[in-house]
Backbone as CSV, one residue per row, in Angstrom:
resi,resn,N_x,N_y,N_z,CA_x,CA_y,CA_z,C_x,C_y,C_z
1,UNK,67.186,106.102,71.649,68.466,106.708,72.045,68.258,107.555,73.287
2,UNK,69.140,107.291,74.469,68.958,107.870,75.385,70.528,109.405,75.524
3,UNK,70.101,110.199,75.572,71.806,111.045,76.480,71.912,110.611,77.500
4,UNK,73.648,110.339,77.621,74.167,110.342,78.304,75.314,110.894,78.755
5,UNK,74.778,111.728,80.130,76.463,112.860,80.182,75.975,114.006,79.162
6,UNK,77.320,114.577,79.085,77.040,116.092,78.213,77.646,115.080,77.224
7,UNK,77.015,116.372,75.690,78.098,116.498,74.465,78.992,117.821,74.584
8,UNK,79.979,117.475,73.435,80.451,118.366,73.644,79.565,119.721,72.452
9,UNK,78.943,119.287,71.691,78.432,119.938,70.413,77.153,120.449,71.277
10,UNK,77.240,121.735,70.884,75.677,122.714,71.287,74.952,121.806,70.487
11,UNK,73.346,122.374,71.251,71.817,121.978,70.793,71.972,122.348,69.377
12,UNK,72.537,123.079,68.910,72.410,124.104,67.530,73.277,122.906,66.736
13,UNK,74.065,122.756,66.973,75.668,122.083,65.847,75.148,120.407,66.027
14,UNK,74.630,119.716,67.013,73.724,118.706,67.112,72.826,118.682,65.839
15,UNK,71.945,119.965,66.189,70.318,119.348,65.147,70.986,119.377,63.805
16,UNK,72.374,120.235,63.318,73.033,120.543,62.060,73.412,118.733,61.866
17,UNK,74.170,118.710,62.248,74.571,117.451,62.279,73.738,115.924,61.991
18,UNK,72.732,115.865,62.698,71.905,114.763,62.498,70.228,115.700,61.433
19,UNK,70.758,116.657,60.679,69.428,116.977,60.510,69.121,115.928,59.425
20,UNK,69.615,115.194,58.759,68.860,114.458,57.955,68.231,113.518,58.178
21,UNK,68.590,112.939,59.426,68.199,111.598,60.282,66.793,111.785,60.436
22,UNK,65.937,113.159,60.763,64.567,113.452,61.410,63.402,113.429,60.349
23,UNK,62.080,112.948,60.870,60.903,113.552,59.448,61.524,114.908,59.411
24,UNK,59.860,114.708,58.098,60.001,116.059,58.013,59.419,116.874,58.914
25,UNK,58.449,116.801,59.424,57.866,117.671,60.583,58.756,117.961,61.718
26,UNK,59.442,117.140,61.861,60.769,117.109,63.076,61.764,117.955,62.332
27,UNK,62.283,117.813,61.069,63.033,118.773,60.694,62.857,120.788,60.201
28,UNK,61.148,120.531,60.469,60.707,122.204,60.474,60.883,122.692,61.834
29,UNK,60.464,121.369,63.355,60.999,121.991,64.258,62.574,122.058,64.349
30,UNK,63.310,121.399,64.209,65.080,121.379,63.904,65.706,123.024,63.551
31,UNK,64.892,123.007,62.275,65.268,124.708,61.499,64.873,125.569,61.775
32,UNK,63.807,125.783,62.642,63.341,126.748,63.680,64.111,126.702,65.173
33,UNK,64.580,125.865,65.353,65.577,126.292,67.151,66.562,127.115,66.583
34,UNK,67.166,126.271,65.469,68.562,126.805,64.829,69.234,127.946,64.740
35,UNK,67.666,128.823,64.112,67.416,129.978,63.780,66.539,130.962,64.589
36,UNK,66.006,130.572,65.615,65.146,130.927,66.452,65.960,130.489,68.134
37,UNK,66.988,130.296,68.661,67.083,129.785,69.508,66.835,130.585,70.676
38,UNK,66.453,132.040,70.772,66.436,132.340,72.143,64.352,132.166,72.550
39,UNK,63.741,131.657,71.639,62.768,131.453,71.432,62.112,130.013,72.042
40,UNK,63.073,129.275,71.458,63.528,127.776,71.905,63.548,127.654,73.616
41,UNK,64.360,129.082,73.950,65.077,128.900,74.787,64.157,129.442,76.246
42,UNK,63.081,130.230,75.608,62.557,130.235,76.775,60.740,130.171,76.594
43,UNK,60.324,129.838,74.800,59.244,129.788,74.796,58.551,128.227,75.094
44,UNK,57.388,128.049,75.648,56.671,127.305,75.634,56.531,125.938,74.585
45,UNK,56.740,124.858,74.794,56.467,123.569,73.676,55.468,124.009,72.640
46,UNK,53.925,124.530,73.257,53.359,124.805,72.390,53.109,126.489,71.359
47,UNK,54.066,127.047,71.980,54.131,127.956,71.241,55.222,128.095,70.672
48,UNK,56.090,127.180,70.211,57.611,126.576,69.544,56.491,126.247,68.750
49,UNK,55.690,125.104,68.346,55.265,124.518,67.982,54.406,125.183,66.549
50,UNK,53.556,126.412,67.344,52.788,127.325,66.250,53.794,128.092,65.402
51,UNK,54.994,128.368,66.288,55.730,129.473,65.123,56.574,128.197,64.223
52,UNK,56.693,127.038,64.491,57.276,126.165,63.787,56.125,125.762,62.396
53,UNK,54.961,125.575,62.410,53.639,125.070,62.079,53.595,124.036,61.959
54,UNK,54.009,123.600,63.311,53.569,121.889,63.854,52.809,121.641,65.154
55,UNK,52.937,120.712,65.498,52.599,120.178,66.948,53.130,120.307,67.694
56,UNK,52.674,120.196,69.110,53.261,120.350,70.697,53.986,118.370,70.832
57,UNK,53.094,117.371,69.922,53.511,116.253,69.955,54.747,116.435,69.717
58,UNK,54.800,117.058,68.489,56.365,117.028,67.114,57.122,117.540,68.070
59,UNK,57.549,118.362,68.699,58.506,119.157,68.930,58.676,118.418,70.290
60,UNK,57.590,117.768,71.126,58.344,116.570,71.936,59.103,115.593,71.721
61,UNK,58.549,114.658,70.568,58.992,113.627,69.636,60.781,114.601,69.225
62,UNK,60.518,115.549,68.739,62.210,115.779,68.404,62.584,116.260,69.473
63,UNK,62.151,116.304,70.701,63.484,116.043,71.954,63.846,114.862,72.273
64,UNK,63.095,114.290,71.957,62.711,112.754,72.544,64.267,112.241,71.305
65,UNK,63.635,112.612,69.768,64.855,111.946,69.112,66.286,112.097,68.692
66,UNK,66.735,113.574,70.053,68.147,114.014,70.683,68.304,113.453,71.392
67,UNK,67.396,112.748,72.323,68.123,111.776,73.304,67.975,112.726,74.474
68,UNK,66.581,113.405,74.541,66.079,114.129,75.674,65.290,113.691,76.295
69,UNK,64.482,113.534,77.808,63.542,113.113,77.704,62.693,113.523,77.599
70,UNK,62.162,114.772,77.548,60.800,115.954,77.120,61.455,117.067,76.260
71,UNK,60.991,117.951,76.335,60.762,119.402,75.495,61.777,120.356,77.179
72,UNK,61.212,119.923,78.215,62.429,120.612,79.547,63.897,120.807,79.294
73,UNK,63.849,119.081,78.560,65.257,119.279,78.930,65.983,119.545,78.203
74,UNK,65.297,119.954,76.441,65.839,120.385,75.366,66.034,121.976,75.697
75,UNK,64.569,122.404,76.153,64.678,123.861,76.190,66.058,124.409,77.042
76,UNK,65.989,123.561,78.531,67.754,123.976,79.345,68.746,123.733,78.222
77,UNK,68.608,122.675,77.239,70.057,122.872,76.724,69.832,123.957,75.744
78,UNK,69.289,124.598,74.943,68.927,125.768,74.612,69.146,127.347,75.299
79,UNK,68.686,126.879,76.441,68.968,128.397,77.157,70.629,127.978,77.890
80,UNK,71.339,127.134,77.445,72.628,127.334,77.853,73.204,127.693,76.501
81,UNK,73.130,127.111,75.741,73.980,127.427,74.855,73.423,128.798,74.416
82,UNK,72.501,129.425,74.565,71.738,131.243,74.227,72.721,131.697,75.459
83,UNK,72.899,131.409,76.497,73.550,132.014,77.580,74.957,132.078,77.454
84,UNK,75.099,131.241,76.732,77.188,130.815,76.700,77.514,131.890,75.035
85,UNK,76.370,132.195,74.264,76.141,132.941,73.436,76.443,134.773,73.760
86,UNK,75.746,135.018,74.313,75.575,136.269,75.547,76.751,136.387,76.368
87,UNK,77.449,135.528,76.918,78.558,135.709,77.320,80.054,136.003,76.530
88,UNK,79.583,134.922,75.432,80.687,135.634,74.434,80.592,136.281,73.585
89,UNK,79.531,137.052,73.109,79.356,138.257,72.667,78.997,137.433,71.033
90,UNK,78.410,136.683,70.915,78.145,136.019,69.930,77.050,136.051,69.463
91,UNK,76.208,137.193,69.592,75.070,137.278,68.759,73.723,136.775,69.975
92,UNK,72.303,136.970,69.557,71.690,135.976,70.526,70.905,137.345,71.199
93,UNK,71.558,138.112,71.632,70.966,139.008,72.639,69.946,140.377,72.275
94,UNK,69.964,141.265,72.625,68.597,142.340,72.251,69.392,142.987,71.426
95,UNK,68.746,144.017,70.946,68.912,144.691,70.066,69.719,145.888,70.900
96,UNK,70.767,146.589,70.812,71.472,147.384,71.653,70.531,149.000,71.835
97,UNK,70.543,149.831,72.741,70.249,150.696,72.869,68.425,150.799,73.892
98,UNK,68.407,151.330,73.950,67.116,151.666,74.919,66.057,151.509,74.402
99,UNK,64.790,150.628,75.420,63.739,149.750,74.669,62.907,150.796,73.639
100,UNK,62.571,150.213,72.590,61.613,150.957,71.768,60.432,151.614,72.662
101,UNK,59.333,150.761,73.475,58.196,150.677,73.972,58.507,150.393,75.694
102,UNK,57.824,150.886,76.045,57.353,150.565,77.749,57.309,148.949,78.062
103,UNK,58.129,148.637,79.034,57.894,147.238,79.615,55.987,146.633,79.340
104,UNK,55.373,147.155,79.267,53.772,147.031,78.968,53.387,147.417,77.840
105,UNK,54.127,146.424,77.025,53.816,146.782,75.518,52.553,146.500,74.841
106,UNK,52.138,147.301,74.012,50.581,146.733,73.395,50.945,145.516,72.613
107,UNK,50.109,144.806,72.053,50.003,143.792,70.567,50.868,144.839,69.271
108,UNK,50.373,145.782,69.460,50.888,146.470,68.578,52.242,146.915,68.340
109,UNK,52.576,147.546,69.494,54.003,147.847,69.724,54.714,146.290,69.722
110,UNK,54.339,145.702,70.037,55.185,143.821,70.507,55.759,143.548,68.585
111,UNK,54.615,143.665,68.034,54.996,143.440,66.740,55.829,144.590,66.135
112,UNK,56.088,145.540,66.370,57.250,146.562,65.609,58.384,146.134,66.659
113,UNK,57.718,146.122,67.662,59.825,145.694,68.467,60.268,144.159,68.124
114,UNK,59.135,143.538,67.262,59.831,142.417,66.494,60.630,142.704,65.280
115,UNK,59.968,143.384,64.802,60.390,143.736,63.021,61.852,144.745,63.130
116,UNK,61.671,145.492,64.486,63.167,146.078,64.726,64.414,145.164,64.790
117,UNK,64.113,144.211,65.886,64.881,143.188,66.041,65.527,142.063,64.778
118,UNK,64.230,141.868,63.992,64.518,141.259,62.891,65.432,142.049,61.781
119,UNK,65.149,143.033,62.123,66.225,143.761,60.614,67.647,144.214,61.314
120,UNK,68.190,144.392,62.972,69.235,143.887,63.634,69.883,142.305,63.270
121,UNK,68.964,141.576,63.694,69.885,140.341,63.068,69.876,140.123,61.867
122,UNK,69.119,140.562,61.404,69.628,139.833,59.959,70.895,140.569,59.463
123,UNK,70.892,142.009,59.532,72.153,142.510,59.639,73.818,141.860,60.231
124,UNK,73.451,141.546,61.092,74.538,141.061,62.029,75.215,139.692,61.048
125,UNK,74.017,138.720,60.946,74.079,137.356,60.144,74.151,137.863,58.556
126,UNK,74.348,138.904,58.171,74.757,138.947,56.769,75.672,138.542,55.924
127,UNK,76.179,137.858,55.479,77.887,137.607,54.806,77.958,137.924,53.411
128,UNK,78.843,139.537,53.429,79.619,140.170,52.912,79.357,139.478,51.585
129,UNK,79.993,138.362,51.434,81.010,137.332,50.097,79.335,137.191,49.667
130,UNK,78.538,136.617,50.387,77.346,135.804,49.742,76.523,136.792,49.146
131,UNK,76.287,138.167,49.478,75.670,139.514,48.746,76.657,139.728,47.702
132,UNK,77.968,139.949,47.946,78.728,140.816,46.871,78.377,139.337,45.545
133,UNK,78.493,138.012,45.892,78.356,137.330,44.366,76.920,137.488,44.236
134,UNK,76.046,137.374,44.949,74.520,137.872,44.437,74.224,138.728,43.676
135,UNK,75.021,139.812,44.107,75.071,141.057,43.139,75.675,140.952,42.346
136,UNK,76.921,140.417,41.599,77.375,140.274,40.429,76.578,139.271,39.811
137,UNK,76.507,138.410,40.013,75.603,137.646,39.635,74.496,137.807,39.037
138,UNK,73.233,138.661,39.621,71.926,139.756,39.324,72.561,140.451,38.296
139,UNK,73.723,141.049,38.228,74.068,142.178,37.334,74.500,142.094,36.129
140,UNK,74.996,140.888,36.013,75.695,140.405,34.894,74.733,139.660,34.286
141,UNK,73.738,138.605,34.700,72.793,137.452,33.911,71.982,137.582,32.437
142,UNK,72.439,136.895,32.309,71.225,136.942,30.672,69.869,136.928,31.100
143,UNK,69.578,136.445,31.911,68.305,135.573,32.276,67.613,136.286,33.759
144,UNK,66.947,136.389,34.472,66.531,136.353,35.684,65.104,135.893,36.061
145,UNK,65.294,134.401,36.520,63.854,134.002,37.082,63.437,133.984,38.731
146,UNK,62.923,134.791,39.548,62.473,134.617,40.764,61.312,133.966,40.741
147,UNK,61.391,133.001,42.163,60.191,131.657,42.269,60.083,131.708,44.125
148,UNK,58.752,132.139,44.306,58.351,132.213,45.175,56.745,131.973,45.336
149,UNK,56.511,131.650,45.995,54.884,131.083,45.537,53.914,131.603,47.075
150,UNK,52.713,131.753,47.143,52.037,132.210,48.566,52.692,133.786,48.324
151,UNK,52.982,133.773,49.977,53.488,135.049,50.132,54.664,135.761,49.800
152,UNK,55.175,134.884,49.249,56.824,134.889,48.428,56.524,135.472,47.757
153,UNK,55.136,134.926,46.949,55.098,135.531,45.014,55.153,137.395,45.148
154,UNK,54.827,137.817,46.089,55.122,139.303,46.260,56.140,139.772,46.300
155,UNK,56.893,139.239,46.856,58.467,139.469,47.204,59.024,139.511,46.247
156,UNK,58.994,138.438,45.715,59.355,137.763,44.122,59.033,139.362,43.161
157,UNK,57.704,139.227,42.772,57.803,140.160,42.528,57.675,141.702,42.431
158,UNK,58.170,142.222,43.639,59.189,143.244,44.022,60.177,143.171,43.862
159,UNK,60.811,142.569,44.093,62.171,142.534,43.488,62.076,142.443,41.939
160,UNK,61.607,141.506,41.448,61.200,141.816,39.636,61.059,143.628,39.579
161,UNK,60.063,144.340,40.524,60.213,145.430,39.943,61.797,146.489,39.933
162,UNK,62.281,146.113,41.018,63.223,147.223,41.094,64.013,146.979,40.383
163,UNK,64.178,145.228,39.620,64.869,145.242,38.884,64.830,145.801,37.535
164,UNK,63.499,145.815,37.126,63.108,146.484,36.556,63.322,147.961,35.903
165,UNK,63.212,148.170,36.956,63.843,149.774,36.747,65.087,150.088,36.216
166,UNK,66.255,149.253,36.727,67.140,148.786,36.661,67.308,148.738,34.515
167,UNK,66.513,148.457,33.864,66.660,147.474,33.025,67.018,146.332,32.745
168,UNK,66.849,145.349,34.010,67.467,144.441,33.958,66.227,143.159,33.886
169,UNK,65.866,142.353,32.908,65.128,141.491,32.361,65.128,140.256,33.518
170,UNK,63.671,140.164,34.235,63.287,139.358,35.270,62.262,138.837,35.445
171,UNK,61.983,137.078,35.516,60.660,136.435,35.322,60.197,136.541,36.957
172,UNK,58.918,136.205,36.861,58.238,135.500,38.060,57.525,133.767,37.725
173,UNK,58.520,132.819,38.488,57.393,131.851,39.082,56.631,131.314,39.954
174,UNK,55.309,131.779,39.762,54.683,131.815,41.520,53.673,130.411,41.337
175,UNK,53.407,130.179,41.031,52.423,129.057,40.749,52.715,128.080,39.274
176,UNK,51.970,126.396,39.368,52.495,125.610,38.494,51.626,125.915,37.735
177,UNK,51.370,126.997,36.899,50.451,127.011,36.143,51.828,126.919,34.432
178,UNK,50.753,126.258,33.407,51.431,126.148,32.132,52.270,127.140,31.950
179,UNK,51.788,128.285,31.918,53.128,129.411,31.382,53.865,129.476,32.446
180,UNK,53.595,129.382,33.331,55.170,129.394,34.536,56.283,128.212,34.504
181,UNK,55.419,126.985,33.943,56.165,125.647,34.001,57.227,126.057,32.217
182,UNK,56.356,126.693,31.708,56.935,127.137,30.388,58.453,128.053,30.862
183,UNK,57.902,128.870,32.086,59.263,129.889,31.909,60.481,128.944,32.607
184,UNK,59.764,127.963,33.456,60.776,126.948,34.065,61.528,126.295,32.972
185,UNK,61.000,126.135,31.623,61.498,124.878,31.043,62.764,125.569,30.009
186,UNK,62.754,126.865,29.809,63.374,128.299,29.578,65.022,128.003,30.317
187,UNK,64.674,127.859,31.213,66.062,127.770,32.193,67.157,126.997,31.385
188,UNK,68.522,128.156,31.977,69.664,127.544,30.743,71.060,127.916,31.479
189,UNK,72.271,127.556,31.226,73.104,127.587,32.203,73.683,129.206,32.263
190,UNK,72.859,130.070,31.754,73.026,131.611,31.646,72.365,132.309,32.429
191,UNK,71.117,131.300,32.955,70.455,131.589,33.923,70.458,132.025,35.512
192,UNK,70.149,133.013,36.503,70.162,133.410,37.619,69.110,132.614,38.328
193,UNK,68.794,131.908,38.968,67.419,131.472,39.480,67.667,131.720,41.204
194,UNK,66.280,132.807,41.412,66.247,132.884,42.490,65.138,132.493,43.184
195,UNK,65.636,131.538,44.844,64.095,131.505,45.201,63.716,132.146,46.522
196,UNK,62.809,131.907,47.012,62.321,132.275,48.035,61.156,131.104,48.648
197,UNK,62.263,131.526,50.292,61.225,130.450,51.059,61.343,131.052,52.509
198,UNK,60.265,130.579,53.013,59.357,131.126,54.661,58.942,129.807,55.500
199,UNK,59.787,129.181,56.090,59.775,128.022,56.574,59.482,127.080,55.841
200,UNK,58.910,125.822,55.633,59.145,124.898,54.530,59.025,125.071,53.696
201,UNK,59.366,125.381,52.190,59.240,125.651,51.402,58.612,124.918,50.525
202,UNK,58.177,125.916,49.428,56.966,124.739,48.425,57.457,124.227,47.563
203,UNK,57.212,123.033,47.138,57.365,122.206,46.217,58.089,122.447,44.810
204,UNK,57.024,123.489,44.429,57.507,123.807,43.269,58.814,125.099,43.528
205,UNK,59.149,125.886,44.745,60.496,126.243,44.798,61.491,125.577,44.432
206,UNK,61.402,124.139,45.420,62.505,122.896,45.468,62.454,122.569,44.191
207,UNK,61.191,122.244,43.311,61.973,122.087,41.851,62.483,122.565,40.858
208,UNK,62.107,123.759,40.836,62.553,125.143,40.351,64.217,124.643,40.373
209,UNK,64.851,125.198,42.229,66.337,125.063,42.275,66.689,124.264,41.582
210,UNK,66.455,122.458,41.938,66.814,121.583,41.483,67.012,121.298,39.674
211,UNK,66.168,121.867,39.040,66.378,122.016,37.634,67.428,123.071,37.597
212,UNK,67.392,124.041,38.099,68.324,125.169,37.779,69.829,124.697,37.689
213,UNK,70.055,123.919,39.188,71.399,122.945,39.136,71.767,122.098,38.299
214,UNK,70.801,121.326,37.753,70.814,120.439,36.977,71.071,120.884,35.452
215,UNK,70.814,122.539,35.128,70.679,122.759,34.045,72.098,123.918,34.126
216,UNK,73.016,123.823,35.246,73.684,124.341,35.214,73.763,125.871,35.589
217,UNK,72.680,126.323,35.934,72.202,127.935,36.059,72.858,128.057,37.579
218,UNK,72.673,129.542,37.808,73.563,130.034,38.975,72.182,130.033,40.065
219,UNK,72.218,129.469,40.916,71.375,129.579,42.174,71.471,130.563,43.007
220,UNK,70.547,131.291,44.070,70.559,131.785,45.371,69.343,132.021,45.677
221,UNK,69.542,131.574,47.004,68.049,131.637,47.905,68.143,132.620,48.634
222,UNK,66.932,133.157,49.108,66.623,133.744,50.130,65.438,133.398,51.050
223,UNK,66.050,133.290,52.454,65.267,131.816,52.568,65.541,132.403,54.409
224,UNK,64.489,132.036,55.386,64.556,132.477,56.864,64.917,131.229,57.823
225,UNK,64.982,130.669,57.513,66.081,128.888,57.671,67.236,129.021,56.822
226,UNK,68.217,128.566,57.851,69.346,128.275,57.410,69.608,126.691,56.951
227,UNK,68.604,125.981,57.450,69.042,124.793,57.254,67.441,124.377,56.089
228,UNK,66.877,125.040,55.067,65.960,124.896,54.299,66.630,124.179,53.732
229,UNK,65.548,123.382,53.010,66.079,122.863,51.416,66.667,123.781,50.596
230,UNK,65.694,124.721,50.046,66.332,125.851,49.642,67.411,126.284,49.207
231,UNK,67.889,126.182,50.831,69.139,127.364,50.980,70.171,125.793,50.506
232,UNK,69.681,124.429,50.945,70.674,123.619,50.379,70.919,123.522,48.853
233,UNK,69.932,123.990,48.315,70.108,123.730,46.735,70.830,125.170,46.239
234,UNK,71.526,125.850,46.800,71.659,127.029,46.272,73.186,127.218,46.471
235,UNK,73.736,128.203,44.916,75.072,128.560,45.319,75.525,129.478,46.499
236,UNK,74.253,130.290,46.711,74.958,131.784,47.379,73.616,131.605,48.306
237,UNK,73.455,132.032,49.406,72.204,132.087,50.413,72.151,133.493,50.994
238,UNK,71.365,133.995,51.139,71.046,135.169,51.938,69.610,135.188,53.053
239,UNK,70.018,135.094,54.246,69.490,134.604,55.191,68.642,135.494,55.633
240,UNK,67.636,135.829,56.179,66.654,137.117,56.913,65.534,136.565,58.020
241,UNK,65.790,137.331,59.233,65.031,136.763,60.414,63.758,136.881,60.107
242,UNK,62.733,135.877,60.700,60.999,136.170,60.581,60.607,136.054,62.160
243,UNK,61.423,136.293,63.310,60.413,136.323,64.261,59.196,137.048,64.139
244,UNK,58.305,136.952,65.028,57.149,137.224,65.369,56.365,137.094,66.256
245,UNK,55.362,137.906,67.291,54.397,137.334,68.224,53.093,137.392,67.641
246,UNK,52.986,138.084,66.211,51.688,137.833,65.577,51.446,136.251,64.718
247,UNK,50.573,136.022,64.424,49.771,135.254,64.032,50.186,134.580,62.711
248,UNK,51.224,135.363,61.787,51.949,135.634,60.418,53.863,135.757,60.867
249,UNK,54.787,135.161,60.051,55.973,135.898,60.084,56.239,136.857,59.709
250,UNK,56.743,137.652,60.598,57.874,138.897,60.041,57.952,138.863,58.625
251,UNK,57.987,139.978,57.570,58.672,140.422,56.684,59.094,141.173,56.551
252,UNK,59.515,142.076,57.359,60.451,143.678,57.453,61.652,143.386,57.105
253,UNK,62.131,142.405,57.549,63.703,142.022,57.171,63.772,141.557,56.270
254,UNK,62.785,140.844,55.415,62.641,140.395,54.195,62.470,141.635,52.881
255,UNK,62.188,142.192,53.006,61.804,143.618,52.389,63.004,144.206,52.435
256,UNK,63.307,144.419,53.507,64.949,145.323,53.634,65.943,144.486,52.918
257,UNK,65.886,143.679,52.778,67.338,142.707,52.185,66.921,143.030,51.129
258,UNK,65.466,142.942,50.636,65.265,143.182,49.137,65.700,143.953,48.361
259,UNK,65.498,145.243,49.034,65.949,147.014,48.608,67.222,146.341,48.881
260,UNK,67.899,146.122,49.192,69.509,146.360,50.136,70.030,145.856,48.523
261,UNK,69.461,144.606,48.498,69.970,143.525,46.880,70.290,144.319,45.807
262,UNK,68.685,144.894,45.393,68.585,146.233,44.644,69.434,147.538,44.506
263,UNK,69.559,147.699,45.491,70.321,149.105,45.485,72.011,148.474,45.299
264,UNK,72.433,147.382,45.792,74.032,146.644,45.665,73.927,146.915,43.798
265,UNK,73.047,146.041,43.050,73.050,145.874,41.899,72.951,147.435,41.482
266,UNK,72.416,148.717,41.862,72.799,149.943,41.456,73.645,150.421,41.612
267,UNK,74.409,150.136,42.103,75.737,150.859,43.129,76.895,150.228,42.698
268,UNK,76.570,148.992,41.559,77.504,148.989,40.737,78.468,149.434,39.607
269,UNK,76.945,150.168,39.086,77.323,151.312,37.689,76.326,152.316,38.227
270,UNK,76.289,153.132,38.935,75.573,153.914,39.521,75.196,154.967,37.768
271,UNK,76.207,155.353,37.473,75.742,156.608,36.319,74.920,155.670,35.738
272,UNK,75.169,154.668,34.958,74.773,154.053,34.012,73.087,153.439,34.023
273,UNK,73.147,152.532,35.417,71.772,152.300,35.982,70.883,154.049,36.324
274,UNK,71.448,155.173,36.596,70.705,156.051,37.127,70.131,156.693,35.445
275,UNK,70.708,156.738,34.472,70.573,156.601,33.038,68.963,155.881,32.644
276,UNK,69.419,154.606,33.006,68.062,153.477,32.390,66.766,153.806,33.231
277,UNK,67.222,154.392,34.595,65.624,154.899,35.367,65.084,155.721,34.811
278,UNK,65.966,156.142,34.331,65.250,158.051,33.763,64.804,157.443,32.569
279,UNK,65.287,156.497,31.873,64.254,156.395,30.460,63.235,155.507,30.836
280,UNK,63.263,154.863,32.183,62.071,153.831,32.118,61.189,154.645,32.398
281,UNK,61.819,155.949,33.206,60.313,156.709,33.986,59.901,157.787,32.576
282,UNK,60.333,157.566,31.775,60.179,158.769,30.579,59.130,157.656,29.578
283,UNK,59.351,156.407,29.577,58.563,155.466,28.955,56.916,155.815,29.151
């Protein structure tokens, strides 16, 4: 397939559109422009490539299978549509107010004026409707299983703890080990199942959701792709940026949504939850 002429559909509403058409390696670079586009827009093939965790090939190959002829001419359509972004006040741009650090930033400083930035957008990209049913949802459940596996399983459970506190009854599945596949097999349409994912997600997340649906239970992801599996298997999504110039993604914004979740689900019955802390901490 060659382009020809313009479309009328941005680089962004394009890769949405045909994302099922691509591998899978083509579709981790896909969900990284999506969500990453001013990155896209002016970083390097091969350093698209590392924060994607693919190849400098892959991420040619998926310009090549927009009907580009390199990674050039994807990146210009990228930095137009980031530019036509910026012009209409549509998100995309810095973080407002005066730079954290000196134009000559260390390694060090580079990575906190990421994690600033990241907990700006994710803010911005928050939707209202998709937290407020998360939180009823969390608050009300018979059940609560979080499934996150790697670096998730922390997240996972942290949030288990605050729910905790909470009194509110919450599994962890981080690995396919027998008793986790046990708490999977547990799942019932009373059930909350939450997962967590950090660019492609693992296996046993995706089956986790997929039983949960199947078994009728209430889904939501939290997930740094918008276009994850994940976030497709799920009723409610809650989205959180992972840029980064280190070596690892961002989790500052991941952490903050966490507390944010937490504290929504307190701030529902505030007396009542502030009640159950005081006896958990008296336990």
């Amino acid at each position: 397939m060659t382009r020809t002429g313009t479309t009328a559909l941005t680089l962004s509403d394009e890769i949405r559109q045909r994302f099922e058409e691509f591998s899978r390696s083509q579709k981790d670079v896909g969900q990284y422009i999506v969500d990453h586009l001013e990155e896209a827009a002016f970083h390097t093939a091969e350093e698209l490539a590392r924060r994607a965790n693919t190849s400098s090939s892959t991420v040619v190959r998926f310009a090549q299978a927009l009907g580009f002829e390199g990674f050039p001419e994807l990146q210009a359509a990228a930095r137009d549509e980031y530019r036509r972004a910026r012009e209409g006040g549509n998100g995309g741009g810095d973080v407002a107010g005066a730079p954290l650090f000196p134009i000559d930033q260390t390694e060090f400083e580079a990575a906190l004026t990421a994690d600033h930035a990241n907990l700006a957008e994710t803010a911005r990209k928050v939707d209202r409707e998709e937290v407020a049913a998360a939180v009823d949802l969390i608050s009300h459940a018979e059940r609560i299983v979080l499934c996150g596996t790697d670096q998730m399983a922390f997240f996972a459970s942290y949030l288990r703890h605050l729910l905790m506190l909470l009194d509110l009854r919450a599994e962890v599945v981080a690995s396919p080990s027998q008793e986790n596949l046990a708490k999977l097999g547990r799942v019932h349409d009373k059930t909350v199942m939450v997962g967590f994912s950090a660019g492609r997600p693992h296996p046993l997340v995706v089956r986790a959701m997929k039983l949960a649906r199947n078994r009728h239970a209430a889904t939501i992801a939290i997930a740094d792709a918008t276009l994850s599996e994940v976030a497709k298997l799920a009723d409610h999504r809650l989205y959180y940026s992972s840029n980064s110039p280190a070596f690892v993604r961002s989790h500052s914004a991941l952490l903050g949504l966490i507390q944010a979740l937490a504290y929504g689900v307190y701030a529902m019955d505030e007396p009542a939850y502030a009640d159950r802390i005081k006896a958990f901490r008296l336990k």
